[in-house]
N, C-alpha and C positions, 0 to 999 in steps of 0.2 A: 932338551930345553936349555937355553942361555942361566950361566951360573947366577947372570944377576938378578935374571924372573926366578930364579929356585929365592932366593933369600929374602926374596921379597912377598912369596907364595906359602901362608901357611899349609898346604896341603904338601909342601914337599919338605923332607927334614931338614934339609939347610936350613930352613927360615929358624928353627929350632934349636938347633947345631949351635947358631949363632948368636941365640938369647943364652942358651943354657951355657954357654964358653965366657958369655959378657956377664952372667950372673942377672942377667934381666930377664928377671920371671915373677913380677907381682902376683900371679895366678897360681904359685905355689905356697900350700900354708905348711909352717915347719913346723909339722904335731897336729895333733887329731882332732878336730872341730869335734864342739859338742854333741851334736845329734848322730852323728858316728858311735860319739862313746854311748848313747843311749842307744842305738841300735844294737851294737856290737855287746853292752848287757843284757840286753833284752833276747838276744838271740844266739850267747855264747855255748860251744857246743856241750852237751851236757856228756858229764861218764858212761863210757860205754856204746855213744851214738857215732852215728858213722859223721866222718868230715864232709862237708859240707865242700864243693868245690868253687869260687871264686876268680874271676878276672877283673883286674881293674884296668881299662886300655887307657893308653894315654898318662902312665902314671906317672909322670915326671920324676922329681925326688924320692917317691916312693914312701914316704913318712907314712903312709897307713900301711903299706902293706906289714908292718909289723905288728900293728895292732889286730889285723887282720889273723895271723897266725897265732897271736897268743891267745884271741880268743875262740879258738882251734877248729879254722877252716883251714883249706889246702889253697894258699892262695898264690896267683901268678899274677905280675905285673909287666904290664906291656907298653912299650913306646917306641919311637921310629927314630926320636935321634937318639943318636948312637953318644953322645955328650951325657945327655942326660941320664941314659942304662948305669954308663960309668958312674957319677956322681952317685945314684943311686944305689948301687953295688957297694962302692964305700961307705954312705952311709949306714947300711943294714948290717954290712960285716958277713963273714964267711957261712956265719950261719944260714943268713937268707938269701945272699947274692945271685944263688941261684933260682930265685923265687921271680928274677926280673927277667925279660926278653926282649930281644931287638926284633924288630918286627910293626909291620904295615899291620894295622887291626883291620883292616879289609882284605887283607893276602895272605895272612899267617893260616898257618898249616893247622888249625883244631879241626878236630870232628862235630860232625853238627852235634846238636844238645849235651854240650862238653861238662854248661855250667849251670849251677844252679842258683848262682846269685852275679850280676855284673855290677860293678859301684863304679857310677859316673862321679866325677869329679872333675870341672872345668877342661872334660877334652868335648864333649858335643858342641859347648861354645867356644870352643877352638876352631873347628871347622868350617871350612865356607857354608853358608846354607846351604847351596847345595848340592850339599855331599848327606843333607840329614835323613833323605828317605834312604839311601842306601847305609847310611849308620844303625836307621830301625829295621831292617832288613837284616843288615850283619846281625845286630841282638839279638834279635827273636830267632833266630837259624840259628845261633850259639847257646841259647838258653834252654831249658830242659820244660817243657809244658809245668805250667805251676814256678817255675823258675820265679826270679824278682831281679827288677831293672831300680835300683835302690840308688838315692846321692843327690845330688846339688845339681841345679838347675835354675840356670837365668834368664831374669824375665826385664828385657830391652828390648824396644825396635832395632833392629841389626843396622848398624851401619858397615856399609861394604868398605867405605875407604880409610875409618879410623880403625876397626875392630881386627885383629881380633881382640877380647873376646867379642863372639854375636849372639847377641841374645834370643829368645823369643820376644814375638809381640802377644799377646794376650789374648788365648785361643787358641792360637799355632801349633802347640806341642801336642795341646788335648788330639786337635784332627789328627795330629800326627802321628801319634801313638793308639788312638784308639782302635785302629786294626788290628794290633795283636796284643794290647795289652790292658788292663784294669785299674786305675789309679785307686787305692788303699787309706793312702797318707799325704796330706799335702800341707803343710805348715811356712810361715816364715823364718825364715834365720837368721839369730842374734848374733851370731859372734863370724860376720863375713868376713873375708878381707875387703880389703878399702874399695878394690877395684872392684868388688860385685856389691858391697854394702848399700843392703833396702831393697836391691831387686833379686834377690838369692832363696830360694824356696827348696826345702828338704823334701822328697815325695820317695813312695816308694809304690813301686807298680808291681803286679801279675802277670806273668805271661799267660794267655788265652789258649784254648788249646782249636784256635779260629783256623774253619775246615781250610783256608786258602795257606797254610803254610805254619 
């Protein structure tokens, strides 16, 4: 493909390469959104319990995955540009650095039911629509039956030629997900960044244990 459809193609990393090199990434919050930190109390691991294992795809700067291990899951962060791993790796420091991966979250080499929690964070509204039935397909193949599809989720009619991000339209997700998963938690979120603020909803779902996969 032509260098200058890649940078202009959020589905390929240039396009990515090239915000996270310019510093233009509105859709990254530097530190922990609050319904994170109430999750992350609510569900930190107790003495003695086994770790919890964790992917977050698309993790750009990485600012949760630290949150994520202190409050003691085993957690990996995944992203496709190679800019961003970087910036990332330095931010966390040697201790976690290796906690991030370069890697296609459609192509990377895990074993099905790897994980048992996946936290979305502005990468499903990163992606063309559609790419989103194959994004619910990758989760549910990666998550462990009973697993949980937990995080931030935006609710916009998608515009194809301004976004990204794309949002949902209202309805869209429910059909979307309701094949292989259980919605638990669905609330609004106060403290968005500007570019999702008012249409930002925190949810947390179940993986089904639905005989088709």
């Amino acid at each position: 493909m032509d260098c200058t459809v890649q940078m202009t193609d959020p589905s390929h990393s240039e396009f990515w390469n090239t915000r996270y090199a310019a510093g233009q990434n509105p859709w990254n919050c530097a530190g922990v959104p609050a319904d994170l930190q109430a999750y992350l109390k609510r569900k930190a691991r107790k003495p003695g319990s086994a770790h919890a294992r964790v992917l977050i795809p698309g993790c750009g700067l990485g600012f949760e995955i630290k949150a994520f291990a202190e409050a003691g899951f085993e957690v990996t962060g995944l992203d496709f540009s190679e800019v961003a791993v970087q910036q990332a790796r330095q931010t966390l420091g040697p201790a976690l650095a290796g906690r991030v991966l370069v890697g296609d979250f459609f192509e990377h080499k895990f074993e099905p039911a790897s994980f048992d929690l996946i936290y979305e964070r502005a990468f499903i509204c990163s992606l063309p629509p559609n790419l989103r039935v194959a994004y619910r397909d990758r989760v549910a193949a990666l998550l462990k039956h009973g697993g949980d599809l937990t995080g931030y989720f935006y609710y916009n009619p998608p515009d194809l030629e301004a976004g990204p991000p794309y949002g949902f339209a209202w309805g869209e997700s429910d059909e979307l997900f309701g094949r292989h998963f259980i919605l638990l938690k669905d609330q609004p979120v106060n403290d968005s960044l500007p570019v999702f603020a008012g249409r930002e909803r925190w949810q947390e779902q179940r993986r089904t244990a639905y005989p088709g996969g």
